[in-house]
N, C-alpha and C positions, 0 to 999 in steps of 0.2 A: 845597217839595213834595218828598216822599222815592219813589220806586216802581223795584220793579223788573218788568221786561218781559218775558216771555214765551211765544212764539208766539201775540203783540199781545195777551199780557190782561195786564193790570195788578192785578199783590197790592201791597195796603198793607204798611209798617212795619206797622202795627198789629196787623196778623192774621198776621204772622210771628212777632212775638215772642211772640204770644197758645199759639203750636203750639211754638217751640222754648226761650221762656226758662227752664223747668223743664232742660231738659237743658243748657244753658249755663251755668245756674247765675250768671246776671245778678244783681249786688244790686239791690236794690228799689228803689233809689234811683237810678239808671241807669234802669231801666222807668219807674218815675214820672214822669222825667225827659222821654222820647221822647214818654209820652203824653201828656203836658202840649201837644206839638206839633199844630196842626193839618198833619193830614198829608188827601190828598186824593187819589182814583184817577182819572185822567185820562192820556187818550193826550197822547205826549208831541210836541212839533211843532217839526220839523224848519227849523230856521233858517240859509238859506244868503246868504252875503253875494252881491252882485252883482260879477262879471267888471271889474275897472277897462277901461273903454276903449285899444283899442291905440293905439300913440303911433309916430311913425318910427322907423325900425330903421336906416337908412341917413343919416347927418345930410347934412343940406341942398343944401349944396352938390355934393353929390356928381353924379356925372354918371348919375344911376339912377332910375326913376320907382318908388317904393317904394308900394307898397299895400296898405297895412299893416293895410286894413279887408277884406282879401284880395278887393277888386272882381276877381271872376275876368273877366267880359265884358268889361274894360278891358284886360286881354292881348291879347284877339283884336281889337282894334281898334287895339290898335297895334302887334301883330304886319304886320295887313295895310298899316301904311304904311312897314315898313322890309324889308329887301334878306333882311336876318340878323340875328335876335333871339335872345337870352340871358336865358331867365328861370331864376332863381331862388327857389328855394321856400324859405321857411325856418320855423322857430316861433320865438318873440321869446324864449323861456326857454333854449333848447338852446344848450349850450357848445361845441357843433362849428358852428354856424349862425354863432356871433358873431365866430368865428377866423377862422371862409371870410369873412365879412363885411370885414373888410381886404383882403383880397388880390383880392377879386372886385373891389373898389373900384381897386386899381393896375390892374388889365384894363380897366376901364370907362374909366378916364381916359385909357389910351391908344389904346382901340377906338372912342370913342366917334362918329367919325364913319361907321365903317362899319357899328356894331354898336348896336341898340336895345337897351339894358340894361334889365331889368326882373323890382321884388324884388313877391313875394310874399306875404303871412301866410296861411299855410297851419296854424293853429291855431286860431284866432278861431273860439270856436262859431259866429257869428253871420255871419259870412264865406263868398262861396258855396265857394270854392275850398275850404274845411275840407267844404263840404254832398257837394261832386262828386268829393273823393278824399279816398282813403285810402290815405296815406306812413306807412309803420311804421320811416323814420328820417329825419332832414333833416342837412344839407341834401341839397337837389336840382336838380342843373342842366339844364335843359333848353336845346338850340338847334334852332332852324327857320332854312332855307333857304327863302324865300321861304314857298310851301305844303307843302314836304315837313318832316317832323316829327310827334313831339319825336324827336332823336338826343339819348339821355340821356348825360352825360359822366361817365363810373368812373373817373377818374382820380383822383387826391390831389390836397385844396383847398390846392394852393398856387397861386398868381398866372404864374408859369410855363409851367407844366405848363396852366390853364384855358388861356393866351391860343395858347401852342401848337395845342391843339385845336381854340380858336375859329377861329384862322386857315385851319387846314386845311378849317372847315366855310365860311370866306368864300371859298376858292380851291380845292375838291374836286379841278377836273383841274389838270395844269403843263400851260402852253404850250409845245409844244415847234415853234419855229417852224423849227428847222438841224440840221444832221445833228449835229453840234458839240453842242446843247442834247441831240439825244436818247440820243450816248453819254455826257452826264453824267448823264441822265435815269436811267440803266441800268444805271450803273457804282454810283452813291451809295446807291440803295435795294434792298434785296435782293429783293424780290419788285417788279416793275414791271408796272402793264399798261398797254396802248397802244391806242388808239383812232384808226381810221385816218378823216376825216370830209371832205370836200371842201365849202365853204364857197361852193358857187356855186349856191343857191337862198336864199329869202328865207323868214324869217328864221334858220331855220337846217336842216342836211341832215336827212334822217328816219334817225332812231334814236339823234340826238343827244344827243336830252332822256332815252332811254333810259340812255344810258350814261352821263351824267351823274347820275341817278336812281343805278345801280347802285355808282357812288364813292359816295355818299350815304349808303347802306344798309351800303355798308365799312366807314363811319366807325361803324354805332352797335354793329359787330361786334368793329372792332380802334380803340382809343382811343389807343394806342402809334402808331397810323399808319403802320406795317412794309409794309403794301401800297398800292402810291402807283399812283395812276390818271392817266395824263397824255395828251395830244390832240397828233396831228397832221395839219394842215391840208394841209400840200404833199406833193404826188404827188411829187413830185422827192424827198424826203425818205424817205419811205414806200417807194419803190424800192429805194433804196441798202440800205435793211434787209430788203429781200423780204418789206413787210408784206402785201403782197397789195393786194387789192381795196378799194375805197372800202367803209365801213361794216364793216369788220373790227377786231376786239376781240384783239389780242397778248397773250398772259402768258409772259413773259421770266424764265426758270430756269437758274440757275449752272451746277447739276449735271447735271441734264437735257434732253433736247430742249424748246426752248419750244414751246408752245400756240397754236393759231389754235380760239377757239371754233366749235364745229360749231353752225353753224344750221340743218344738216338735219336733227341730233340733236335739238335744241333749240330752244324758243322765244325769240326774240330777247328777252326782259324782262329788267329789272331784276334782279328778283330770283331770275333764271335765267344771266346775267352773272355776280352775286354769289357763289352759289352755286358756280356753274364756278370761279372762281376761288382759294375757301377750299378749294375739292377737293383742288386741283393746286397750290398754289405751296408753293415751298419757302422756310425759313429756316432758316441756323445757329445763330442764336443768335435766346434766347427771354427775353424782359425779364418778371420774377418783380416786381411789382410789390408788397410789404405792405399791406393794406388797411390797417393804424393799430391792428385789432384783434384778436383770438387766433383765429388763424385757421392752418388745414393745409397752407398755399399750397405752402412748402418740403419735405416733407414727403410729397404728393401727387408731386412730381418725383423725389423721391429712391427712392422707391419703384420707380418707371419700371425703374432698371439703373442704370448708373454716368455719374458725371458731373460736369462740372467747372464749378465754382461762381466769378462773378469780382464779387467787391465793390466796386463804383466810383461815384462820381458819375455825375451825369447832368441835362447841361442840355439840355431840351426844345426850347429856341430857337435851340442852335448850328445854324450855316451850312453846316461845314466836319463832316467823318465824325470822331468820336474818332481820334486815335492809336493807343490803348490797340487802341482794337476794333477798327482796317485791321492792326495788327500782331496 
């Protein structure tokens, strides 16, 4: 069957060459030819193969519950039976989905008792997770703290750099249990805040869960974790540094007078903590992260005024402050 289509009506071979073979100047024997053809006008019907079924994205053994038929209602049920969950989104085609797909996999083996790992198919037509969102890139990592979440992770899919931030989303505040712990607490992180809490009701003092809540909301602000949120229990401890009163929130500054949040300014919340905090802390130095792709990042600071530029590694997991960067 020969036809061509236009604005869905169908003209025959036939009655084309009927109008234009005089001016083509077609031999007859070419024409004779075509007509000799049973040609026939009919709409033409679209034939599409079916979707192969998705298959695991994550092999077997891995320490990941992959759901690769994107059961999204199976996140939240096993979200609710671990501490701190790690899902990942991915599409089973995408060449950045498949690269993170290693390295998510060294985190899982080594988080795995603390951390519910969990992959997604976030492509699948037929998948609900593809029905209830829409990612215009993958991958995607998601973590939840119990019920709070998603704090999405912007960081670069290296193995590192994830279990860095995972950690910090399993341990939000430091314990600072000695005076000892709170001037390493203060000396190591350039921006600190402190959280003053006396631990003598059940099961825990009021405004604790607040301020736990507002490290939380720090983390899906700052990924680099430059402002570290940490808890002290002992009055004894809290003195020595004139934090004040039981249920006071410290923010500790190099250059400046440190901070005692105003609660008669402000409402004691989360994300009135939070906020206070991005206001006023300071940092000297600012970590330029590359997204991977063509992007203004540098470019966008240089603009600022003048500035000094330091090209260096950077391991996510050290213990100890760079050399480079205490010199």
């Amino acid at each position: 069957m020969f036809s061509i289509h236009n604005n869905k009506k169908t003209f025959s071979i036939l009655h084309v060459l009927s109008v234009f073979s005089p001016l083509w100047n077609l031999p007859d024997a070419v024409v004779a030819e075509v007509k000799s053809l049973r040609v026939e006008e009919s709409r033409a019907k679209n034939v599409v193969a079916a979707a192969r079924p998705p298959v695991r994205f994550f092999p077997a053994e891995a320490p990941v519950v992959d759901l690769y038929l994107g059961q999204l209602d199976q996140v939240e049920r096993l979200r609710s039976m671990a501490e701190v969950s790690l899902i990942f989104f991915y599409a089973p085609w995408c060449a950045h989905s498949m690269a993170a797909r290693q390295e998510v996999q060294q985190v899982a083996k080594k988080l795995a008792k603390q951390v519910q790992f969990v992959a997604v198919n976030c492509w699948w037509s037929q998948g609900k997770c593809r029905r209830q969102n829409r990612f215009y890139h993958y991958p995607i990592i998601h973590l939840f703290y119990r019920r709070f979440g998603p704090i999405e992770y912007r960081g670069p899919f290296v193995a590192s750099y994830i279990e860095s931030f995972t950690l910090k989303v399993i341990t939000p505040l430091t314990y600072l249990p000695t005076r000892a712990h709170l001037e390493e607490f203060l000396s190591y992180h350039e921006s600190g805040v402190v959280g003053v809490f006396q631990f003598n009701s059940s099961p825990q003092p009021p405004g604790y869960i607040t301020y736990l809540s507002s490290a939380l909301q720090a983390l899906r602000r700052d990924y680099h974790g430059i402002v570290r949120f940490g808890v002290v229990t002992s009055k004894h401890v809290a003195e020595a540094f004139s934090l004040g009163e039981d249920e006071t929130v410290y923010l500790y500054r190099r250059f400046n007078s440190s901070l005692i949040f105003p609660r008669k300014e402000r409402n004691f919340t989360s994300s009135a903590i939070c906020n206070w905090v991005f206001e006023h802390y300071e940092t000297v130095l600012q970590w330029l992260q590359p997204p991977g792709t063509k992007s203004r990042l540098l470019e966008e600071e240089l603009t600022k005024g003048p500035a000094l530029l330091l090209f260096m590694p950077h391991n996510p997991l050290q213990s100890e402050p760079s050399a480079i960067l205490q010199q």
